[in-house]
GULUMZA-772355 format. One record per residue: residue number from 0; residue in three letters; chain; x, y, z of N, C-alpha, C, O in turn. Coordinates in nm, 2 decimals. Example, Ala and Ser with C-alpha at 12.3 -4.5 7.8 and 13.67 -1.06 7.14 Angstrom:
2
(0 'ALA' 'A' (1.32 -0.57 0.78) (1.23 -0.45 0.78) (1.32 -0.33 0.78) (1.42 -0.33 0.85))
(1 'SER' 'A' (1.28 -0.22 0.71) (1.37 -0.11 0.71) (1.29 0.00 0.79) (1.34 0.11 0.80))
! end
This chain:
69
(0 'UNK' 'A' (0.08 -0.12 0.00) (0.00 0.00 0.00) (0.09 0.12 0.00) (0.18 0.14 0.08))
(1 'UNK' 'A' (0.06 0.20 -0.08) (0.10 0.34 -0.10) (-0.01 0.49 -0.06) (-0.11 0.53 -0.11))
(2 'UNK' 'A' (0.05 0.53 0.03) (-0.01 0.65 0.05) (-0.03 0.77 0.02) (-0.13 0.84 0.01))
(3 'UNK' 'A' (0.15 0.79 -0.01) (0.19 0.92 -0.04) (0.34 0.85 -0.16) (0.40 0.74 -0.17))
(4 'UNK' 'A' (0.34 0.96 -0.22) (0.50 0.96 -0.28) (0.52 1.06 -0.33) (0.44 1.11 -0.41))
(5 'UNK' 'A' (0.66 1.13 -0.28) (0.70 1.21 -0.35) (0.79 1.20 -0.47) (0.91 1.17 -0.47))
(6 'UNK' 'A' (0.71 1.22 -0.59) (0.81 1.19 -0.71) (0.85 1.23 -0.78) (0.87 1.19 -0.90))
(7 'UNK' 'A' (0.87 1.38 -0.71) (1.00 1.47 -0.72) (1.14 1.41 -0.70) (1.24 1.42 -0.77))
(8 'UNK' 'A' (1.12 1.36 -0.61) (1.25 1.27 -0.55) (1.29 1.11 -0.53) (1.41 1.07 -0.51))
(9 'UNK' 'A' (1.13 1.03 -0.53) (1.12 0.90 -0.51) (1.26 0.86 -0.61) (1.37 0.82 -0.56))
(10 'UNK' 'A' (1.23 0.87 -0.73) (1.34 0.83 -0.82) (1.52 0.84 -0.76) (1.60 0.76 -0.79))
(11 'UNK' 'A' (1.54 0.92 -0.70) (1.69 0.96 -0.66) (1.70 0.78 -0.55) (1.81 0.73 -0.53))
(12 'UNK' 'A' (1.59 0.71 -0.50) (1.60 0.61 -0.40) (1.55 0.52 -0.42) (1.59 0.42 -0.36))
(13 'UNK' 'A' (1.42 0.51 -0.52) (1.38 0.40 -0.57) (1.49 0.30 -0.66) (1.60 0.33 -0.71))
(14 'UNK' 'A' (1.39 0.18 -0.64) (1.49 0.04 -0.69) (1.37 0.03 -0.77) (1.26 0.07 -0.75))
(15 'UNK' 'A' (1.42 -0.04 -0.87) (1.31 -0.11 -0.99) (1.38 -0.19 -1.08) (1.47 -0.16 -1.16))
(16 'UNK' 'A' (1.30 -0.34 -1.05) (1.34 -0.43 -1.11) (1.32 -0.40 -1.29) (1.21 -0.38 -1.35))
(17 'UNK' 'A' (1.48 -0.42 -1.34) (1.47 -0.44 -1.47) (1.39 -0.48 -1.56) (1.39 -0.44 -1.67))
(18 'UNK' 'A' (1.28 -0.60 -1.51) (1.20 -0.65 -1.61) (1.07 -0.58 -1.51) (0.95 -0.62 -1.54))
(19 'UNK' 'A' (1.08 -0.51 -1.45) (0.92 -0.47 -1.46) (0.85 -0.34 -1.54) (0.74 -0.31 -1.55))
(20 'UNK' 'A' (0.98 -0.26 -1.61) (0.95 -0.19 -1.68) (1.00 -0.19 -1.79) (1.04 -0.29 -1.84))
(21 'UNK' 'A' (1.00 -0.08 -1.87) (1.16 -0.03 -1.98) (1.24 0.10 -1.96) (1.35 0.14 -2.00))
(22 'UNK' 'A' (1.15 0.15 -1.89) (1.19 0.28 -1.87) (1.33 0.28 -1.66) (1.35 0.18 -1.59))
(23 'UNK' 'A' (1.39 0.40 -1.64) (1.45 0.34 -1.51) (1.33 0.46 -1.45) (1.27 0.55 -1.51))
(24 'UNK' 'A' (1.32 0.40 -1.29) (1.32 0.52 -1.23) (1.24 0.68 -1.23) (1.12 0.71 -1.21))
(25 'UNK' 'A' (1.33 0.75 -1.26) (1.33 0.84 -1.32) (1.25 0.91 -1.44) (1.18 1.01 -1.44))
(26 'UNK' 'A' (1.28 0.81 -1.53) (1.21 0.80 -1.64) (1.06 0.78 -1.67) (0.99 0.81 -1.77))
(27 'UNK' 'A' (1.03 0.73 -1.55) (0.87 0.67 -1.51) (0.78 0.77 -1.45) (0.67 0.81 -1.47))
(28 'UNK' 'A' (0.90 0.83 -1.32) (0.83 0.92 -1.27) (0.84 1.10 -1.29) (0.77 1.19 -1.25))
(29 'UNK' 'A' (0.96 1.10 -1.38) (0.94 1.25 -1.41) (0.84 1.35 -1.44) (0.82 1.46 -1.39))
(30 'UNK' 'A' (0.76 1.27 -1.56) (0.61 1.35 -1.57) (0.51 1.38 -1.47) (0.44 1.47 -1.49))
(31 'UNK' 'A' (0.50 1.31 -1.34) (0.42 1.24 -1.23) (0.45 1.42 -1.14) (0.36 1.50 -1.14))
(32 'UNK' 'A' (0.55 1.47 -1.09) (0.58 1.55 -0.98) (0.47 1.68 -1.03) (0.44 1.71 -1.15))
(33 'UNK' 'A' (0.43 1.75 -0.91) (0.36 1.83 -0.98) (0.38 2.00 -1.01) (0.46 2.06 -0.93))
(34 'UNK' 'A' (0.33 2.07 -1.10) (0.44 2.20 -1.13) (0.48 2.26 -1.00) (0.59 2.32 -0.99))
(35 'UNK' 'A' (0.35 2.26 -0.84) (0.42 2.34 -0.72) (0.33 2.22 -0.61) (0.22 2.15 -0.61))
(36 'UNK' 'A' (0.43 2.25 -0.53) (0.42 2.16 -0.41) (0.28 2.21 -0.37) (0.25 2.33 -0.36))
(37 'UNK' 'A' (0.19 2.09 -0.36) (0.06 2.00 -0.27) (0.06 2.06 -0.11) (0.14 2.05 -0.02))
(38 'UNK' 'A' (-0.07 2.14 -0.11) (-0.10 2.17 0.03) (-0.12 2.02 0.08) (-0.04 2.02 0.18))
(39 'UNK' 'A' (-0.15 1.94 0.08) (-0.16 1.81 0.14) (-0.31 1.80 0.22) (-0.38 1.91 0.20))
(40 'UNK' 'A' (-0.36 1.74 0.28) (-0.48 1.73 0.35) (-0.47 1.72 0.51) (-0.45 1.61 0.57))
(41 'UNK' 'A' (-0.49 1.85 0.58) (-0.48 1.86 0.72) (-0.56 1.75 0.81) (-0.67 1.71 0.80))
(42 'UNK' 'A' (-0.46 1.74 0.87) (-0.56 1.60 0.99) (-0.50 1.65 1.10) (-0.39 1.71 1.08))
(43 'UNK' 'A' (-0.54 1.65 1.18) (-0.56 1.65 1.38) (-0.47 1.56 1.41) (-0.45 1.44 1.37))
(44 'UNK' 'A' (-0.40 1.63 1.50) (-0.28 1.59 1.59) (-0.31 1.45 1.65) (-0.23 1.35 1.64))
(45 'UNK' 'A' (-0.41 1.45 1.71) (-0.48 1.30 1.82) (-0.53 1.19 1.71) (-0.59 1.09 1.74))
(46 'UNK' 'A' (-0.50 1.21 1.61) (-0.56 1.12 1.48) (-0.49 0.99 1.49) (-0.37 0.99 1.48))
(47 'UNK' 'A' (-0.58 0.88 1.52) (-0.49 0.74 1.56) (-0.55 0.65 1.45) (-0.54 0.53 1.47))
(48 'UNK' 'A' (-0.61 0.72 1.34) (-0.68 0.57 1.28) (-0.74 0.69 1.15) (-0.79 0.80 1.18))
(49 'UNK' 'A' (-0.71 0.66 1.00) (-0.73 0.74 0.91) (-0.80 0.65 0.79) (-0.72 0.61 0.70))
(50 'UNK' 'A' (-0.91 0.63 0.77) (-0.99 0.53 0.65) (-1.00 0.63 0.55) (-1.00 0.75 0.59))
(51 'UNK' 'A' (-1.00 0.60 0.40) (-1.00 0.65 0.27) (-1.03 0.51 0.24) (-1.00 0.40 0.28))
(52 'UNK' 'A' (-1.16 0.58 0.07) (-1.20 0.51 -0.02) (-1.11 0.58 -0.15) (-1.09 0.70 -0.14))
(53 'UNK' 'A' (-1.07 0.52 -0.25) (-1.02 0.59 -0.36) (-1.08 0.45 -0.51) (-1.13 0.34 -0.51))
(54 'UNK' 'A' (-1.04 0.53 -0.60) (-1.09 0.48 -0.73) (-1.01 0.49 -0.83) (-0.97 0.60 -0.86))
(55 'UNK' 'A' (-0.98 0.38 -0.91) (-0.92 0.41 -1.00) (-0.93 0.42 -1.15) (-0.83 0.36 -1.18))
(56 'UNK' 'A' (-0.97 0.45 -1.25) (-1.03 0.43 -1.36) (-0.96 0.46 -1.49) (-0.95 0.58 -1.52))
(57 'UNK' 'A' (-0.89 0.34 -1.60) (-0.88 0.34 -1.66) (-0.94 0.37 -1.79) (-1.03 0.29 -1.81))
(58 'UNK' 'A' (-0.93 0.49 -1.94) (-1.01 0.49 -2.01) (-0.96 0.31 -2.06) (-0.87 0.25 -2.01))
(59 'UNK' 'A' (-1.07 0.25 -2.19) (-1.04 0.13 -2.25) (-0.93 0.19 -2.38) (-0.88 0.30 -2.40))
(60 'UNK' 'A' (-0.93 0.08 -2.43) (-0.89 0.12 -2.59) (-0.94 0.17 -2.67) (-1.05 0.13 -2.71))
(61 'UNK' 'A' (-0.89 0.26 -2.73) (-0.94 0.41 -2.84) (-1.03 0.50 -2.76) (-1.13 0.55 -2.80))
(62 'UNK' 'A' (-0.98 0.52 -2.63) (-1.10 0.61 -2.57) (-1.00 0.72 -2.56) (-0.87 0.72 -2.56))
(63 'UNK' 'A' (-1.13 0.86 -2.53) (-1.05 0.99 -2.55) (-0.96 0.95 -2.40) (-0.99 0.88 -2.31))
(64 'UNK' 'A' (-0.83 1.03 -2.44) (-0.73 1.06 -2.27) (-0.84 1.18 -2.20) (-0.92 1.25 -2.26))
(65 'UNK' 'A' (-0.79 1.17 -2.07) (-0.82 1.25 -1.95) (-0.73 1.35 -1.98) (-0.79 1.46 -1.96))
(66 'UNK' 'A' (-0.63 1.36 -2.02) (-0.54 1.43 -1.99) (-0.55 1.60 -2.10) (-0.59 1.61 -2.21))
(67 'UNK' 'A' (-0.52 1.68 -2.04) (-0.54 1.80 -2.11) (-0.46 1.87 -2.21) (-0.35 1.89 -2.17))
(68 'UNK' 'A' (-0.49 1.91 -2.35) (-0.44 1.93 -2.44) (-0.28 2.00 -2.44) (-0.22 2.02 -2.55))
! end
């Protein structure tokens, strides 16, 4: 499970097995960091237990990208 990554930097420390990609590292996560650092989401000091639902959604094949022009 992953929570957070910073992947500005993850790359300088990450290990990645040669066959699970083609790309190193670096390569994978450069596009990922974002143009200005993430206020992040404030939580309470006394917080001993944190649940999240998330989703993840792949377009199929030949579908428009998400991504912006």
């Amino acid at each position: 499970t992953v929570l957070a990554l910073d992947t500005a930097h993850a790359a300088d420390t990450m290990l990645l097995r040669p066959d699970l990609a083609d790309r190193s590292p670096h390569g994978l996560l450069s596009g990922m960091a974002p143009a200005r650092p993430s206020n992040g989401a404030r939580i309470p000091a006394d917080t001993a237990r944190l649940a999240l639902t998330a989703t993840l959604a792949v377009p199929g094949p030949g579908a428009p990208s998400a991504d912006p022009p």
